[in-house]
C-alpha positions as CSV (number, residue, x, y, z in Angstrom):
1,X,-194.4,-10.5,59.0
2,X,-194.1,-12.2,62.1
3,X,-194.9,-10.3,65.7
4,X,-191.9,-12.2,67.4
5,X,-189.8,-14.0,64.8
6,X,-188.5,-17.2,66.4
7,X,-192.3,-18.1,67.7
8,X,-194.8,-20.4,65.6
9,X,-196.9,-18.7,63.3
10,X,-200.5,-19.0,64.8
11,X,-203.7,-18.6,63.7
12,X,-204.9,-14.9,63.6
13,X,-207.8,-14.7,66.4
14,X,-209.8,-11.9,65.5
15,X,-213.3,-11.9,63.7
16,X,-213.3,-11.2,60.1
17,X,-213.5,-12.5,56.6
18,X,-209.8,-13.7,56.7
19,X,-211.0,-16.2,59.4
20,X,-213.1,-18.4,56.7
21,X,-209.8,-18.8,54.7
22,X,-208.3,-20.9,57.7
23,X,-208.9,-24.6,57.5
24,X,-209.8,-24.7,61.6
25,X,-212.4,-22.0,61.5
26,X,-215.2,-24.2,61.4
27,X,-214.3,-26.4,64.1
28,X,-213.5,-23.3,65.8
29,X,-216.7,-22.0,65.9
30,X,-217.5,-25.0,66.9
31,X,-215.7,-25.3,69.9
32,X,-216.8,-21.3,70.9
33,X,-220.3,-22.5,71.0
34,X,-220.1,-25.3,72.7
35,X,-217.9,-23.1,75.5
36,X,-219.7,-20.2,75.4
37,X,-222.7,-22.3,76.3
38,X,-221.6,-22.4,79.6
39,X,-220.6,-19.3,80.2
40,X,-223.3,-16.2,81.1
41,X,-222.9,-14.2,77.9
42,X,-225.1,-11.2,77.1
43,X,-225.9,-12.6,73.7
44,X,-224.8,-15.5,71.3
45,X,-220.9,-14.1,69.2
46,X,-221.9,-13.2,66.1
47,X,-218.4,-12.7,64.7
48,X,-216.6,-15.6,66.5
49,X,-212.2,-16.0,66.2
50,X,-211.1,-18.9,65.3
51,X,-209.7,-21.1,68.3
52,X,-206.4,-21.0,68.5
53,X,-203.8,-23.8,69.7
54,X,-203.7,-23.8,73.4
55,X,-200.1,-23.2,73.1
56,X,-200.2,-20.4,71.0
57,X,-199.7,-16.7,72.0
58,X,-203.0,-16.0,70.5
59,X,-205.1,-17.9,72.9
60,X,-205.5,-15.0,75.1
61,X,-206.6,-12.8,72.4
62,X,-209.2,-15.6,71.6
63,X,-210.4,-16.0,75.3
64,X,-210.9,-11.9,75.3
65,X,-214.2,-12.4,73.0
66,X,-215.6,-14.2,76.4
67,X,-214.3,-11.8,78.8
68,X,-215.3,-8.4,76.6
69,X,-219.1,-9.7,75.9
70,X,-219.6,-11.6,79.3
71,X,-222.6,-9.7,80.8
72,X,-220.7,-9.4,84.5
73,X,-217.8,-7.6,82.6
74,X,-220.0,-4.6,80.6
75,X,-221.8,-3.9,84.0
76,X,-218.2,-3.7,85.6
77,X,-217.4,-1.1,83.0
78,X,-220.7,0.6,82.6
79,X,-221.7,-0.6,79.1
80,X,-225.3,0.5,78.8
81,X,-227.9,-1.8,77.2
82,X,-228.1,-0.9,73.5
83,X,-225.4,1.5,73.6
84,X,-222.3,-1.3,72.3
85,X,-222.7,-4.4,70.2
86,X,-221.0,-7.0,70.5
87,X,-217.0,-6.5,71.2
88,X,-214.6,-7.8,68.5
89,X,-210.9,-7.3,68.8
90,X,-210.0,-6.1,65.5
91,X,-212.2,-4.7,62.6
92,X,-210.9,-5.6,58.8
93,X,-211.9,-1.9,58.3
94,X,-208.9,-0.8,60.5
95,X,-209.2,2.0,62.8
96,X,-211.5,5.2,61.4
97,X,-209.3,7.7,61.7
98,X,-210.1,10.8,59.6
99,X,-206.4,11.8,59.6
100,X,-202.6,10.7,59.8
101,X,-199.6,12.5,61.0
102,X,-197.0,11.7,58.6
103,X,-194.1,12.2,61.0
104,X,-194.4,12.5,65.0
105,X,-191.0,14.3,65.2
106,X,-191.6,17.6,65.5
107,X,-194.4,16.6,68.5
108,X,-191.9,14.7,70.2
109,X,-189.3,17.6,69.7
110,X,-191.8,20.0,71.4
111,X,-192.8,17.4,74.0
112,X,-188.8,17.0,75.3
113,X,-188.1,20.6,74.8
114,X,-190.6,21.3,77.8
115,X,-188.8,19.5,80.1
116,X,-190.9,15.9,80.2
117,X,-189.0,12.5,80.0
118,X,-189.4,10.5,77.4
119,X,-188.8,6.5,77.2
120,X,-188.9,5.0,73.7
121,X,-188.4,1.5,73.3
122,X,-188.5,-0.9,70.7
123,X,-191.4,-3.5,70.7
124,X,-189.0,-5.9,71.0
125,X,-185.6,-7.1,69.5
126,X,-188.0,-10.0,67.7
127,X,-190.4,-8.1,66.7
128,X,-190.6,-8.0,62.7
129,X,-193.6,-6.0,62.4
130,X,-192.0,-3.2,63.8
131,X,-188.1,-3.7,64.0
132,X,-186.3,-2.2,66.8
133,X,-183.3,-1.0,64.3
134,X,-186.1,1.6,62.7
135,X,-187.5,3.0,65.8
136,X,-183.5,3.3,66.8
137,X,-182.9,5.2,63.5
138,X,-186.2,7.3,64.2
139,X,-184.5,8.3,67.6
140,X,-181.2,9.4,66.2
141,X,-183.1,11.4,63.6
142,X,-183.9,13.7,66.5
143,X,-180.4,14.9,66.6
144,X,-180.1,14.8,70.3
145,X,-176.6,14.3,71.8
146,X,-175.8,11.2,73.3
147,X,-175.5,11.5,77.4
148,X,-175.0,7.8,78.5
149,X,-173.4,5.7,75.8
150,X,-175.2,2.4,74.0
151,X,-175.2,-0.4,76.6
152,X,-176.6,-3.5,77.7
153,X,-179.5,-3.3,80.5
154,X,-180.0,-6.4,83.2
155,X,-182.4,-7.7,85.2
156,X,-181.6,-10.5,87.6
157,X,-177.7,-11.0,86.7
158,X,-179.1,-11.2,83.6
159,X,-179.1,-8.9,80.2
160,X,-182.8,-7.3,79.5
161,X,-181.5,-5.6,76.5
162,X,-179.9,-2.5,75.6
163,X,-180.1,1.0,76.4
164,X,-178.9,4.4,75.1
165,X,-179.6,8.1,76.7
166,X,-179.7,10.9,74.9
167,X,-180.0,14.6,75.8
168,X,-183.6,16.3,76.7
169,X,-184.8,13.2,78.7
170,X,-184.9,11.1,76.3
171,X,-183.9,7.0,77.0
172,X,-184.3,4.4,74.2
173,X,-184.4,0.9,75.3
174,X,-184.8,-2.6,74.1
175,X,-186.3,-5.4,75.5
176,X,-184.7,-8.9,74.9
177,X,-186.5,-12.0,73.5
178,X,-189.6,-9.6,72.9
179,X,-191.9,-9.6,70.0
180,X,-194.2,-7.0,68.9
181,X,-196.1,-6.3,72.3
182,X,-192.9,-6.2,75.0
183,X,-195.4,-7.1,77.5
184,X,-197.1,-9.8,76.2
185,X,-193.7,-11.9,75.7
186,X,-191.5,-10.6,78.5
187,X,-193.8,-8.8,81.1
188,X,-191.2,-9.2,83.8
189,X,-188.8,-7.4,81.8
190,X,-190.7,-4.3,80.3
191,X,-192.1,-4.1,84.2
192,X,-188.7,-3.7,85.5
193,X,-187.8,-1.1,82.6
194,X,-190.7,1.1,82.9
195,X,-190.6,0.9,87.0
196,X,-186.7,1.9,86.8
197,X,-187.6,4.9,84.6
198,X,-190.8,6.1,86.3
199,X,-188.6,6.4,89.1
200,X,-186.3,8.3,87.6
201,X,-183.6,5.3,88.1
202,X,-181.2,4.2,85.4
203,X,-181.8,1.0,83.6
């Protein structure tokens, strides 16, 4: 699955095992090393990403291994010697949790039915890890009657996606041309929606 279908598939930058399938990740370590060199680091990466393409999406995620372990940026944050390793964006073991809520419904029905506002929007209308179309039926599942009909949302003359309010606070949105992280793809967009519902505005 692709986190924004109409983009080139890139190179997954994140340490791990999966990395020393990839043809690149040799030079790619390559390349980290020879950057890194001139960059104050608190210690040498032990678990390096492989470089992405310059072009790619990914590249940020790569040039985060720099920024995370740079000595200047764990004093900014107050990472005490010996306390934290070395930072690595994603772990192959996933995330240890000890539990999983099965369904989130019955929070979110509590959540509205105390009076807080509630914006749910799709990662993106290109997003095909997480397709807008499911998190759309999870909405409706909530039975909530509909207050402002299904319609297109703009920003700049210009459509930003689509929008539906329902009863109890709740707005669900979409965010045009977005892949899986809204912000990452179309930052000015998912800014304006979150600003025009923080302030209690309509989309």
């Amino acid at each position: 699955m692709l986190p924004h279908i109409l983009w080139d598939k890139c190179v997954y930058s994140s340490a791990g095992p999966h990395a020393e399938t990839d043809d690149s990740a040799g030079a790619g370590r390559k390349i980290l090393s020879e950057e890194a060199a001139g960059i104050k680091m608190r210690k040498r990466l032990k678990h390096p990403p492989v470089r992405p393409p310059l072009d790619c999406i990914n590249y940020a995620h790569y040039l985060s291994y720099f920024w995370a372990n740079d000595e200047r940026t764990r004093d900014a944050l107050g990472v005490k010697d010996g306390t934290v390793d070395e930072w690595v964006r994603c772990q192959d073991g996933g995330v240890p949790y000890t539990r999983d809520i099965a369904s989130s419904i019955k929070y979110h029905r509590n959540v509205t039915a105390n009076g807080y506002r509630a914006l749910v929007y799709s990662s993106g209308d290109h997003d095909s890890v997480v397709p807008h179309l499911g998190t759309q039926a999870w909405v409706r599942s909530l039975g909530f009657p509909i207050v402002d009909e299904w319609r297109a949302w703009h920003l700049n003359g210009q459509s930003a996606g689509f929008t539906i309010t329902y009863s109890n606070n709740t707005t669900f949105a979409t965010v045009k041309g977005a892949g899986h992280t809204a912000p990452e793809y179309e930052p000015d967009r998912c800014f304006a929606m979150f600003s025009r519902w923080i302030l209690n505005q309509p989309l």
